[in-house]
ZAMAR-292390 format. One line per field, with one value per atom (N, C-alpha, C): residue number from 1; residue in one letter; atom name; x, z, y. Coordinates in Angstrom, 3 decimals, padded with zeros to 6 digits. Atoms other than C-alpha are relative to their C-alpha. Layout:
resi	c(NUM; ...)
resn	c(A; ...)
name	c(CA; ...)
X	c(X; ...)
Z	c(Z; ...)
Y	c(Y; ...)
***
This chain:
resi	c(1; 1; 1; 2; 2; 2; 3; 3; 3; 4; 4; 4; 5; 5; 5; 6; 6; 6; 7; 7; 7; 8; 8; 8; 9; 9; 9; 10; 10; 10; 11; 11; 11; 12; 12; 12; 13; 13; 13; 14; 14; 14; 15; 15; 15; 16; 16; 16; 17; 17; 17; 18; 18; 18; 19; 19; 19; 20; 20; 20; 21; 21; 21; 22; 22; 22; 23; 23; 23; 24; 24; 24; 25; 25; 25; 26; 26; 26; 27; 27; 27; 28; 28; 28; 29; 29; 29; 30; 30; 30; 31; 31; 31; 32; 32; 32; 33; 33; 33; 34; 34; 34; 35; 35; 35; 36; 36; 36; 37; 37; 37; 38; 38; 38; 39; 39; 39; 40; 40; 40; 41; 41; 41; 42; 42; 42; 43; 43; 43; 44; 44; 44; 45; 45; 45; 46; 46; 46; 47; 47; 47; 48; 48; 48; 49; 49; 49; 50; 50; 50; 51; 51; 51; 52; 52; 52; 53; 53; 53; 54; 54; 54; 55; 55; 55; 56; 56; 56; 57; 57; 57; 58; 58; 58; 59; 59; 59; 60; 60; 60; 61; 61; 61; 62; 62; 62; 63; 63; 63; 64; 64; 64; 65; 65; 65; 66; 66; 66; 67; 67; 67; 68; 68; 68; 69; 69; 69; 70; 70; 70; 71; 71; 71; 72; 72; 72; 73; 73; 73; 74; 74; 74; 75; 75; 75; 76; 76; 76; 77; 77; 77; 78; 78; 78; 79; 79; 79; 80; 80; 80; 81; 81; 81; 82; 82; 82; 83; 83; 83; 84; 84; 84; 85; 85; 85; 86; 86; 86; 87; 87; 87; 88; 88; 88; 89; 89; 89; 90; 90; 90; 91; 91; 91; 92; 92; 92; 93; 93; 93; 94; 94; 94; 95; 95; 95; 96; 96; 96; 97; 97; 97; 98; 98; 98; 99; 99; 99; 100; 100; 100; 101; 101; 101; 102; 102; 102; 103; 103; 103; 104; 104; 104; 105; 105; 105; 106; 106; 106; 107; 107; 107; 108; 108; 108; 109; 109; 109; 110; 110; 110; 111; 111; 111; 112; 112; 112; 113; 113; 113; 114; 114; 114; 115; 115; 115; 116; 116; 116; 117; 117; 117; 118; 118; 118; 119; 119; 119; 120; 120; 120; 121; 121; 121; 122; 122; 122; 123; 123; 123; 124; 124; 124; 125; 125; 125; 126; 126; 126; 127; 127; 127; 128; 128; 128; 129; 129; 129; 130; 130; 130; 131; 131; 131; 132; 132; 132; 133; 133; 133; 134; 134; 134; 135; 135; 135; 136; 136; 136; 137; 137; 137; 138; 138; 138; 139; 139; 139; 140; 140; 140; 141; 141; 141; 142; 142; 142; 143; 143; 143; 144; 144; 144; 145; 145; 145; 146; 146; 146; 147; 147; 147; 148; 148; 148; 149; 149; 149; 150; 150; 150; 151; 151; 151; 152; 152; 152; 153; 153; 153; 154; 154; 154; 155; 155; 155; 156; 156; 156; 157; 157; 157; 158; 158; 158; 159; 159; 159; 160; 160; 160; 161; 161; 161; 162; 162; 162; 163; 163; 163; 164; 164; 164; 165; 165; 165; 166; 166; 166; 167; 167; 167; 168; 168; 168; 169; 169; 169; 170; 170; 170; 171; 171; 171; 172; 172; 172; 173; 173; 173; 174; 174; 174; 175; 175; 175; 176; 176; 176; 177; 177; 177; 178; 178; 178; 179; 179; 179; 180; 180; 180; 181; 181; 181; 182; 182; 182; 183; 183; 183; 184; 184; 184; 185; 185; 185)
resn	c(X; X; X; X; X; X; X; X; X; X; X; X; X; X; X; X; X; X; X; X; X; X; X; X; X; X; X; X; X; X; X; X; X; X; X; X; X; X; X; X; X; X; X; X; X; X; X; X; X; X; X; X; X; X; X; X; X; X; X; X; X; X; X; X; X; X; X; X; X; X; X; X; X; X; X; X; X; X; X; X; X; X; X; X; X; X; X; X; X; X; X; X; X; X; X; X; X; X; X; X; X; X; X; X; X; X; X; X; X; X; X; X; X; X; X; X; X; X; X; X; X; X; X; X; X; X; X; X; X; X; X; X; X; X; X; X; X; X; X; X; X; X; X; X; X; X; X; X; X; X; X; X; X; X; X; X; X; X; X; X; X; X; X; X; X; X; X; X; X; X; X; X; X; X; X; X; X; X; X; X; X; X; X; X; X; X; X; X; X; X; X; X; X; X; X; X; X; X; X; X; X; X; X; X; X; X; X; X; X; X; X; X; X; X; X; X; X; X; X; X; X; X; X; X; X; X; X; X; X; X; X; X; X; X; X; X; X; X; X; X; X; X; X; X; X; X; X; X; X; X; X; X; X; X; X; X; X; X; X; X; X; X; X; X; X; X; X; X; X; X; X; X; X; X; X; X; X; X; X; X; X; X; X; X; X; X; X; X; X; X; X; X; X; X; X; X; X; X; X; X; X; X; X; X; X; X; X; X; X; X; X; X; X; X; X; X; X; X; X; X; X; X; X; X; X; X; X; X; X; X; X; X; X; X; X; X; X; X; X; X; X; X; X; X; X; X; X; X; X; X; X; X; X; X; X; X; X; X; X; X; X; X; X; X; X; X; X; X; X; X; X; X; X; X; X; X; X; X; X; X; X; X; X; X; X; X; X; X; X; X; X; X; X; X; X; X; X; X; X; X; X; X; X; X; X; X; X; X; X; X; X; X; X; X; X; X; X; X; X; X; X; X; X; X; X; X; X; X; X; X; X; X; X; X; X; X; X; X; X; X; X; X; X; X; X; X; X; X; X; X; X; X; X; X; X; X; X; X; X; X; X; X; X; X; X; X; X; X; X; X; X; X; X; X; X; X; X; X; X; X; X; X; X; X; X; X; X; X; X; X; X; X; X; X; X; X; X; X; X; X; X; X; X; X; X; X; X; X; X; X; X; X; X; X; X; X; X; X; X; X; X; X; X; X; X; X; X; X; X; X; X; X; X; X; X; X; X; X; X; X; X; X; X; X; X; X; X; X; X; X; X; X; X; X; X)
name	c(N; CA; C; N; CA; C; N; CA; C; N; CA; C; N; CA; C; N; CA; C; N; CA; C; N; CA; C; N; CA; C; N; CA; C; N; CA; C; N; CA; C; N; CA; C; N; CA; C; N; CA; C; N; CA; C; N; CA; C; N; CA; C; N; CA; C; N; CA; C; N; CA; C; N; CA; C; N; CA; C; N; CA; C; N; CA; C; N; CA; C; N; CA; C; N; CA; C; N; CA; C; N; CA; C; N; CA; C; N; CA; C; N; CA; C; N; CA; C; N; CA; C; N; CA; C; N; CA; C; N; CA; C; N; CA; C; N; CA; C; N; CA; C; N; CA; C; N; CA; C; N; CA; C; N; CA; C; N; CA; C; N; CA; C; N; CA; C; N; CA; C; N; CA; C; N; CA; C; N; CA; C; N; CA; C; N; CA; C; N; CA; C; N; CA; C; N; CA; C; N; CA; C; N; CA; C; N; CA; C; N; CA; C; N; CA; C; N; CA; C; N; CA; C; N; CA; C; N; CA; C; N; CA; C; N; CA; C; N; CA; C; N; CA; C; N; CA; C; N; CA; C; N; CA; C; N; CA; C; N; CA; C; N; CA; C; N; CA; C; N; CA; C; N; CA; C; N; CA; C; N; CA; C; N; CA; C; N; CA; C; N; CA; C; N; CA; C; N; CA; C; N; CA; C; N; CA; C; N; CA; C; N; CA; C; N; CA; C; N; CA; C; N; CA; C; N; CA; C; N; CA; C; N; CA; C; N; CA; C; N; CA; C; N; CA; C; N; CA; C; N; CA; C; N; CA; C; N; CA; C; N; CA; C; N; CA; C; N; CA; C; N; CA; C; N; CA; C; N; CA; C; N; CA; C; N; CA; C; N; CA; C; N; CA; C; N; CA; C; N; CA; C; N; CA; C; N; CA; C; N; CA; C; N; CA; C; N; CA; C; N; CA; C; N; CA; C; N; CA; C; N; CA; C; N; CA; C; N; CA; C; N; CA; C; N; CA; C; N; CA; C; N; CA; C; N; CA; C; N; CA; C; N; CA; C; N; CA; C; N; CA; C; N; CA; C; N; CA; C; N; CA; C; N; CA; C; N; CA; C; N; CA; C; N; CA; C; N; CA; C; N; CA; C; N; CA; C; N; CA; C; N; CA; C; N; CA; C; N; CA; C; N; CA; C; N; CA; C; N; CA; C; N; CA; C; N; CA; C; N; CA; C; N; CA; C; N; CA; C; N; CA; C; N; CA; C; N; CA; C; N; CA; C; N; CA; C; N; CA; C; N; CA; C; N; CA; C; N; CA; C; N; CA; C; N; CA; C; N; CA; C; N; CA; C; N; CA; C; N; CA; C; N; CA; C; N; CA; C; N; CA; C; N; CA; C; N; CA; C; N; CA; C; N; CA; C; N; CA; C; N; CA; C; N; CA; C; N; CA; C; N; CA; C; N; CA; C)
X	c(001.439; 159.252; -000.401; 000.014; 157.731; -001.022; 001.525; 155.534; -000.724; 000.843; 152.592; 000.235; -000.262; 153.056; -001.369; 001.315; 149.442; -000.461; -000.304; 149.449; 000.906; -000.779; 151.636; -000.293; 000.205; 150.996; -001.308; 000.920; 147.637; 000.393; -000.437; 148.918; 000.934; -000.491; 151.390; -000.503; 000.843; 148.889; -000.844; 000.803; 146.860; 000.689; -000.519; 149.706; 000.740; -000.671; 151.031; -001.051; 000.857; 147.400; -000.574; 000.343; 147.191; 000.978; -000.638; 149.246; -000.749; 000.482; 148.562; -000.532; 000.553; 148.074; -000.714; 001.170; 145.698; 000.523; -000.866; 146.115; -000.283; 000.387; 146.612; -000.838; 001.116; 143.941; 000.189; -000.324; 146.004; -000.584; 000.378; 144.690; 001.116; -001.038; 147.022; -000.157; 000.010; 147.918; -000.499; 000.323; 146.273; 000.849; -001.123; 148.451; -000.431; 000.171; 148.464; 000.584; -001.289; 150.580; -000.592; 000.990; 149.590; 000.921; -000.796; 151.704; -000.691; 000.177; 151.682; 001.030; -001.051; 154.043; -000.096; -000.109; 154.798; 000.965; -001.580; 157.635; -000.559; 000.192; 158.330; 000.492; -000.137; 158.592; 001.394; -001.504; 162.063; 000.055; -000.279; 163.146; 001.048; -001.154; 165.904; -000.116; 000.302; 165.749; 000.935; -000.912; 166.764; 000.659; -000.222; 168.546; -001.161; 001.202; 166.756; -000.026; 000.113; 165.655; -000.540; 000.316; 165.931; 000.953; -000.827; 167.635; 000.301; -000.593; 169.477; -000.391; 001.159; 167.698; -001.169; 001.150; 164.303; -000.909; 001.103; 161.534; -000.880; 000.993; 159.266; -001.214; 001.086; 155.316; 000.054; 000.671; 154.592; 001.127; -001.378; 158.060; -000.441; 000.266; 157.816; 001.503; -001.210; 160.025; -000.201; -000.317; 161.203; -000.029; -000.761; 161.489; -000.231; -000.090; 162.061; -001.422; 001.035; 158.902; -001.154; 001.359; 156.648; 000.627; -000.460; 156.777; -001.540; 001.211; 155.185; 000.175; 000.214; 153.963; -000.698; 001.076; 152.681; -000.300; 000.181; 150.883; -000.652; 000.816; 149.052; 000.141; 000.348; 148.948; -000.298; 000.726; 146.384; 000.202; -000.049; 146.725; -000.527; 001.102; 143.961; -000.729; 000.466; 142.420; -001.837; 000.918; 139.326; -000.952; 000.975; 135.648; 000.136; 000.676; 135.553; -001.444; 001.460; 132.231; -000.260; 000.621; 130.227; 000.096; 000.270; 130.041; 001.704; -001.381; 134.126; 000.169; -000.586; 133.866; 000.748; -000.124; 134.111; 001.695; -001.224; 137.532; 000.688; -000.817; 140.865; 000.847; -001.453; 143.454; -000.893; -000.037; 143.840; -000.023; 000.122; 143.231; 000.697; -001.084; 145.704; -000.529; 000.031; 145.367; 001.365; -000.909; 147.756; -000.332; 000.269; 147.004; 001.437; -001.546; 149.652; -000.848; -000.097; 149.819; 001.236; -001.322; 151.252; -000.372; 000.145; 151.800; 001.453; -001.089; 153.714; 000.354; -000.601; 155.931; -000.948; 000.516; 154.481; 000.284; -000.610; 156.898; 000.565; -000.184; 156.721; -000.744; 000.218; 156.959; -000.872; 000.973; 155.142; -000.753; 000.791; 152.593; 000.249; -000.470; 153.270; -001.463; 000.962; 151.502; 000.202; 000.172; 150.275; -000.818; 000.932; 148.334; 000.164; -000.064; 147.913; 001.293; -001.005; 150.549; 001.600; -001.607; 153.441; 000.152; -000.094; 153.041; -000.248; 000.047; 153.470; 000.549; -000.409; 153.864; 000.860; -000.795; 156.832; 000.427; -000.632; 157.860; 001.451; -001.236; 161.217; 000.878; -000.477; 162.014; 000.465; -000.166; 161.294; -001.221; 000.760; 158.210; -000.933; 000.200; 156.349; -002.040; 001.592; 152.103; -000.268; 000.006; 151.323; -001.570; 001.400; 148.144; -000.844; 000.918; 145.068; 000.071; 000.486; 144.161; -001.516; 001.124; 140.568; -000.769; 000.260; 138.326; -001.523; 001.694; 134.043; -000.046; 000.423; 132.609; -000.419; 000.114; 131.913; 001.339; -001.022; 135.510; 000.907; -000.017; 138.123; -000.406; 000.359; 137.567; 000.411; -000.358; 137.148; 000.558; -000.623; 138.896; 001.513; -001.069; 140.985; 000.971; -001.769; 144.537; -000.830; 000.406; 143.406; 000.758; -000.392; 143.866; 001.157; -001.131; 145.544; -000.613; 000.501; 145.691; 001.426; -001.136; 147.852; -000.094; -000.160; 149.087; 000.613; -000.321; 149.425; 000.921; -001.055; 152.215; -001.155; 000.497; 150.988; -001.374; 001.170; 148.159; 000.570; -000.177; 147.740; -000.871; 001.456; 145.428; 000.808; -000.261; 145.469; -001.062; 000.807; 143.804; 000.621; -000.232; 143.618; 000.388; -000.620; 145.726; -000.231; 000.511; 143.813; 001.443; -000.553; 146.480; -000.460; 000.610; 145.486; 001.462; -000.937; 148.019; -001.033; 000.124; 147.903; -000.274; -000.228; 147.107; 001.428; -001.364; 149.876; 000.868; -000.951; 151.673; 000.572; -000.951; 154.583; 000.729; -000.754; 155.071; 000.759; -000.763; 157.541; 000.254; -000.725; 158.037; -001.259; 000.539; 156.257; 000.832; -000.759; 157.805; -000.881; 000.252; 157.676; 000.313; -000.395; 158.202; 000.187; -000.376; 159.769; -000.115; -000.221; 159.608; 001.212; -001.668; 163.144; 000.830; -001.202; 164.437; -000.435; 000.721; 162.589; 000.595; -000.485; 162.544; 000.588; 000.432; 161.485; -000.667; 000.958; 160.550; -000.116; 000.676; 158.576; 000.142; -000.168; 159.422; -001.769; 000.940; 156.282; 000.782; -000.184; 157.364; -000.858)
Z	c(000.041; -009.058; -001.424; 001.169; -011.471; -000.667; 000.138; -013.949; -001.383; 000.680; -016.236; -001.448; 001.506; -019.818; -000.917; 000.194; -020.452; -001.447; 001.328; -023.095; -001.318; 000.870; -025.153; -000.404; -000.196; -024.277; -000.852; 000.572; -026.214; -001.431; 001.278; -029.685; -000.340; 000.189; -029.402; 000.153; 000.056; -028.567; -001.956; 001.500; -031.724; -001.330; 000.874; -033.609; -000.433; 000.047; -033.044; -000.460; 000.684; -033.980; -001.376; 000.865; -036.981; -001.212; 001.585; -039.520; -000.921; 001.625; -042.983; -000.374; 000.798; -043.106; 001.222; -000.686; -041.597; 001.775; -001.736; -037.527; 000.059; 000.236; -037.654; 001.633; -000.887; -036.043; 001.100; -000.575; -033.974; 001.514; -001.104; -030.432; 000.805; -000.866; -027.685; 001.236; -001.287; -024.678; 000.942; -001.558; -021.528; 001.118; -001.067; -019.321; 001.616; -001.358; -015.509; 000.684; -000.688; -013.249; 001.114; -001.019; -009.799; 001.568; -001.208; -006.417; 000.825; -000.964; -002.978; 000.581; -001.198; -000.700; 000.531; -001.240; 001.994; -000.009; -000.859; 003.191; 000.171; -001.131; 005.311; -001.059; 001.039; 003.480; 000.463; 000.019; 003.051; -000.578; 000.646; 002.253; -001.048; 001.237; 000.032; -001.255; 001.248; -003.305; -000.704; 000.741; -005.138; -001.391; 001.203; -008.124; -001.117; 001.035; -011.329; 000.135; -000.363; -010.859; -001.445; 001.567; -014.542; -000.532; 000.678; -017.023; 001.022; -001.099; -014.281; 001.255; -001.405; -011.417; 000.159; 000.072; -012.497; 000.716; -001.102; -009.968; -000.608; 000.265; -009.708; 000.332; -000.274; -009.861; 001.520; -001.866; -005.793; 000.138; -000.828; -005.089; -000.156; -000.118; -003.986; -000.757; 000.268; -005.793; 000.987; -000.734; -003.251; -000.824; 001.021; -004.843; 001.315; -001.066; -003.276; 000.013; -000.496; -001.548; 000.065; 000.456; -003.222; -000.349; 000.263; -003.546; -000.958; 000.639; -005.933; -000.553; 000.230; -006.513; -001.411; 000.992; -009.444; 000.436; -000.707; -007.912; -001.052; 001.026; -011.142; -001.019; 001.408; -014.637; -001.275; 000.566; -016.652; -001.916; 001.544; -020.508; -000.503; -000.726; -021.405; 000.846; -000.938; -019.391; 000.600; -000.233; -017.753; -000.299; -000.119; -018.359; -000.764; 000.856; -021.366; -000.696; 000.236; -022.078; -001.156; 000.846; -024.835; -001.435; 001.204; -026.696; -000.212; 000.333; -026.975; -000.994; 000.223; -028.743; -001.748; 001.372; -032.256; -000.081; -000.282; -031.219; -000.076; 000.521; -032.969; 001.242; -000.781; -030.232; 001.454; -000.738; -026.967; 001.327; -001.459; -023.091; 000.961; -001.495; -020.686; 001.002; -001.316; -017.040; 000.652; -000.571; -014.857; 001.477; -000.996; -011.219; 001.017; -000.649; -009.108; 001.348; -001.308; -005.619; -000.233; 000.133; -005.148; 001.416; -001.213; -001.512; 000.100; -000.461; -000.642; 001.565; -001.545; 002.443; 000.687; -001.127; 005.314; 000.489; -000.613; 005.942; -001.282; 001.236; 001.818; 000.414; -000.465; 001.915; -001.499; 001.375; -001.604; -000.512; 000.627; -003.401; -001.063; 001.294; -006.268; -001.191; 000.985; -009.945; -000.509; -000.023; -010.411; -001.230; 000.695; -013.223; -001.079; 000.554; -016.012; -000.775; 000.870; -018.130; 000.893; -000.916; -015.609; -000.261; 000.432; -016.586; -001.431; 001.570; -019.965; 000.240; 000.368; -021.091; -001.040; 000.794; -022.968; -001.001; 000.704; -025.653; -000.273; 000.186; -026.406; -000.765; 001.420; -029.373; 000.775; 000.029; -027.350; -000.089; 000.427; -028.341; 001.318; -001.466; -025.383; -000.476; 000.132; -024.828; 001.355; -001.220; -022.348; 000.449; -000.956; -019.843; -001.276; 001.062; -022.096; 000.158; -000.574; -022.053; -000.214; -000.562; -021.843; 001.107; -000.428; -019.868; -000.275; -000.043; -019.272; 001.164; -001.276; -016.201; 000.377; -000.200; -015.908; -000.388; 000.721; -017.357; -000.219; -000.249; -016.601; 001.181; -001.382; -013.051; 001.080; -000.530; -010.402; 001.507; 000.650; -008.517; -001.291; 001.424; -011.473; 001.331; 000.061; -010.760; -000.086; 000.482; -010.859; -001.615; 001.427; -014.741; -000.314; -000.652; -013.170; 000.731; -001.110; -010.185; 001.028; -000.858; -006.921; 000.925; -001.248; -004.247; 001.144; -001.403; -000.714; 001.212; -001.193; 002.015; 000.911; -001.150; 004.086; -000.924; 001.220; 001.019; -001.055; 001.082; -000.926; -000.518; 001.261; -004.084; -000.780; 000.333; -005.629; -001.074; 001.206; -008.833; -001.340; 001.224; -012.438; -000.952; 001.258; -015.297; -001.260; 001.075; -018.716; -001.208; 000.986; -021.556; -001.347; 001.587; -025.317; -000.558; 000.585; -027.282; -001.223; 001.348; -030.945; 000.526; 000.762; -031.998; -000.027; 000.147; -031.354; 000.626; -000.492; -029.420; 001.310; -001.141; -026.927; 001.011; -000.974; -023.889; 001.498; -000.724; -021.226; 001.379; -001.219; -018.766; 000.317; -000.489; -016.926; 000.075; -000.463; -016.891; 000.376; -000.925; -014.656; -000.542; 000.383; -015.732; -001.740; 001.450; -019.280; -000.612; 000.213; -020.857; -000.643; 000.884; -023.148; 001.100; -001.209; -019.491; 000.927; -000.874; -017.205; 001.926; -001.643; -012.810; 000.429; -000.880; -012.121; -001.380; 000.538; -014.059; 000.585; -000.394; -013.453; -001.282; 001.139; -015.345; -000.133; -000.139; -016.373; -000.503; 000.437; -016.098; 000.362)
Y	c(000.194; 083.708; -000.334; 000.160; 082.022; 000.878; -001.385; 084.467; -000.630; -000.205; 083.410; 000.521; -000.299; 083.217; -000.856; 000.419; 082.193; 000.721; -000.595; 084.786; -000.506; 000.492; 083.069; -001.494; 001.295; 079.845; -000.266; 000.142; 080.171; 000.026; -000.111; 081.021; -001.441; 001.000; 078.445; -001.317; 001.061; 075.948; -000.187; -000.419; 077.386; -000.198; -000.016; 077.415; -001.623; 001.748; 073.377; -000.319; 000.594; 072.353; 000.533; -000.521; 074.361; -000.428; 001.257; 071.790; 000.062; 000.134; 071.676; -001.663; 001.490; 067.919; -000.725; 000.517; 065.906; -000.773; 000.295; 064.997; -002.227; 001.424; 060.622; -000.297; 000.288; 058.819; -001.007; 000.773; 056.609; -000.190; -000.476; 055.707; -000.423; 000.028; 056.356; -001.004; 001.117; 053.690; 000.523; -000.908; 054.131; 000.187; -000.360; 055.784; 000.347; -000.912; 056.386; -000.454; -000.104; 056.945; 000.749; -000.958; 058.002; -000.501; -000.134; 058.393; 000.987; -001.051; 060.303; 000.165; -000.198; 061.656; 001.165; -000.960; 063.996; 000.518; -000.795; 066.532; 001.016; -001.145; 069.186; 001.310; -000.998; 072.651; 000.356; -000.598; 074.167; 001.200; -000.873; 077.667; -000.140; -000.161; 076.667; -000.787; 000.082; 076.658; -001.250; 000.518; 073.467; 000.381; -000.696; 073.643; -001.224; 000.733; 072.196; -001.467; 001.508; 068.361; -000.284; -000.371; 068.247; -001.751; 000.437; 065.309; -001.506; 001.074; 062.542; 000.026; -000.127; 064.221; 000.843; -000.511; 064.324; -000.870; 000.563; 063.387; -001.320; 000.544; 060.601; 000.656; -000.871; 061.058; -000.734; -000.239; 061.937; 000.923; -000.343; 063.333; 001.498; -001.486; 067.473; 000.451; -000.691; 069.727; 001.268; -001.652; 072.775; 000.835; -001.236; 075.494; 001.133; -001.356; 079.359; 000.146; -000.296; 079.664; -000.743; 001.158; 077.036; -000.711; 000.875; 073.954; -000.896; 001.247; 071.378; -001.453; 001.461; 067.939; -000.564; 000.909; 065.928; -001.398; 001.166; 063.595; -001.083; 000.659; 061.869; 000.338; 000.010; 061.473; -001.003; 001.083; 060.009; 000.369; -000.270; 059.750; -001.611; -001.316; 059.826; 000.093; -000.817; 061.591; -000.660; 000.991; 059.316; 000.852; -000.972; 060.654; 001.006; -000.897; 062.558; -000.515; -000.099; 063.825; -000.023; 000.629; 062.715; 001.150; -001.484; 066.583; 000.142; -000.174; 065.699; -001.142; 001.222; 062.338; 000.352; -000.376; 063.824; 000.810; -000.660; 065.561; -000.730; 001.073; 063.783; -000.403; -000.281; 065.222; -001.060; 000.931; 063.096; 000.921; -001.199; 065.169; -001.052; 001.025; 063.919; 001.013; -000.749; 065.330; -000.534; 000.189; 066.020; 000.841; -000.555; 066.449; 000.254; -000.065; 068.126; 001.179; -000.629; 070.215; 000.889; -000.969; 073.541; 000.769; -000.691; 075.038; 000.981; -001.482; 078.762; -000.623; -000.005; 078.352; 000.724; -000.531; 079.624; 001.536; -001.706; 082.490; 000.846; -000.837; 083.629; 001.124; -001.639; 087.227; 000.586; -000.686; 087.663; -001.492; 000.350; 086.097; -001.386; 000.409; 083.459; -000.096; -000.147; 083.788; -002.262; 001.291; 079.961; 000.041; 000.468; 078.074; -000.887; 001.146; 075.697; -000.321; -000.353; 077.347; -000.292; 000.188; 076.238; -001.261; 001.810; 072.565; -000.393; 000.149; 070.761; -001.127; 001.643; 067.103; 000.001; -000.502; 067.070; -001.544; 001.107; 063.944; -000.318; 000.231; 062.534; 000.741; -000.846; 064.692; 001.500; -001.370; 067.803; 000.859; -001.066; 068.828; -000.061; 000.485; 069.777; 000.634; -000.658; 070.830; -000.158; -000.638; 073.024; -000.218; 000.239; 072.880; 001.120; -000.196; 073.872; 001.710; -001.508; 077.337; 000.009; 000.105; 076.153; -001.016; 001.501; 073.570; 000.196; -000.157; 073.165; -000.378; 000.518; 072.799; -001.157; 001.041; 069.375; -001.052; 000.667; 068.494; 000.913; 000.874; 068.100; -000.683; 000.384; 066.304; 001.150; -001.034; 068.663; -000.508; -001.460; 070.215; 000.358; -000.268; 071.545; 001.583; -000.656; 073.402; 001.577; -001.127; 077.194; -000.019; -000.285; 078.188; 001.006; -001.383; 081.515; 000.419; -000.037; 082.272; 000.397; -000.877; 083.864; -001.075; 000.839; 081.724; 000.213; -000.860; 083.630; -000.900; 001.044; 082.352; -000.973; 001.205; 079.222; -000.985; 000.724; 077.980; -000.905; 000.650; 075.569; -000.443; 000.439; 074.343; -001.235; 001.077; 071.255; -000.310; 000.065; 070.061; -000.727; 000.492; 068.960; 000.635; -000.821; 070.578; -000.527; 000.568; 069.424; 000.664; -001.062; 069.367; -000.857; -000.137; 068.804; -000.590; 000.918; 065.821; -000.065; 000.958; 064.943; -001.043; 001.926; 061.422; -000.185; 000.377; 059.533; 000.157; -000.755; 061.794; -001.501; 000.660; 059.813; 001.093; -001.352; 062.048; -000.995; 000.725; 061.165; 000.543; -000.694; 063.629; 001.264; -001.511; 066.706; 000.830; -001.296; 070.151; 000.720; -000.879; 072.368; 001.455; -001.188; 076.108; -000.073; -000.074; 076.638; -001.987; 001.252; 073.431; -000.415; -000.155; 074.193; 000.408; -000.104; 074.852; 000.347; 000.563; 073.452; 000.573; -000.146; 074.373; -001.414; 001.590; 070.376; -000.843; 001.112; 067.285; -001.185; 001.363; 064.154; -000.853; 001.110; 061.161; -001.275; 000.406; 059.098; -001.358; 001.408; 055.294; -001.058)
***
């Protein structure tokens, strides 16, 4: 099961944008990437779809009990609001789908902090640990949140890029060792 490191995930956000030298003002390409697909739920747990077998965006990763999709990802992020324009960093979204089997016998802990846009190098930035109510596009991804056998929620995961930044992939779980990734081509 995966568990919520939202606590952490904030400092380390705090702590990547807290450089000593100035953030460059480059503007990033418009990115998006946007699929669908379907399957039937499975109790068995793949192993990691990581590296040579990492997903396209639509494709479901199984996992034990839940399963999930990234069905979209925009960089940046369409429709930022006007009280953001003064802000250097860049808001990608990333909309994905997460449904519990049917016959999960516990709960799963879900939210923004399970996803992260990761760059070539390695360096990865995790789902925000804030948003505003008008932004990002709703419905948004719960932030944190429980996900009961046979449910599912679907939404927008706002994450926060430098200038400049070149991201390539979605992770799923740890981002230094990842459940599932999505390749963005």
């Amino acid at each position: 099961m995966r568990k919520l490191i939202a606590a952490l995930a904030v400092p380390l956000v705090m702590a990547s944008a807290c450089g000593g030298s100035e953030k460059p003002k480059a503007t990033p390409a418009h990115v998006t990437v946007t699929a669908s697909a379907s399957a039937a739920q499975t109790n068995e747990a793949a192993p990691p779809q990581v590296g040579d077998g990492a997903l396209q965006i639509g494709q479901v990763r199984h996992g034990s009990g839940i399963d999930t999709t990234v069905m979209e990802v925009q960089i940046p992020l369409r429709g930022r609001p006007d009280y953001l324009a003064d802000e250097p960093d860049v808001f990608a979204g990333i909309r994905a789908k997460e449904c519990a089997h049917a016959d999960a016998t516990e709960s799963f802990d879900i939210g923004w902090s399970d996803f992260a846009l990761v760059d070539p190098d390695g360096s990865s930035y995790p789902g925000a640990s804030e948003s505003w109510d008008d932004w990002p596009p709703k419905p948004h991804l719960p932030m944190v949140g429980t996900l009961g056998a046979g449910r599912c929620v679907q939404g927008w995961v706002l994450v926060e890029l430098p200038a400049g930044a070149k991201v390539g992939r979605v992770a799923l779980g740890d981002p230094g060792d990842p459940a599932a990734e999505w390749l963005l081509k």
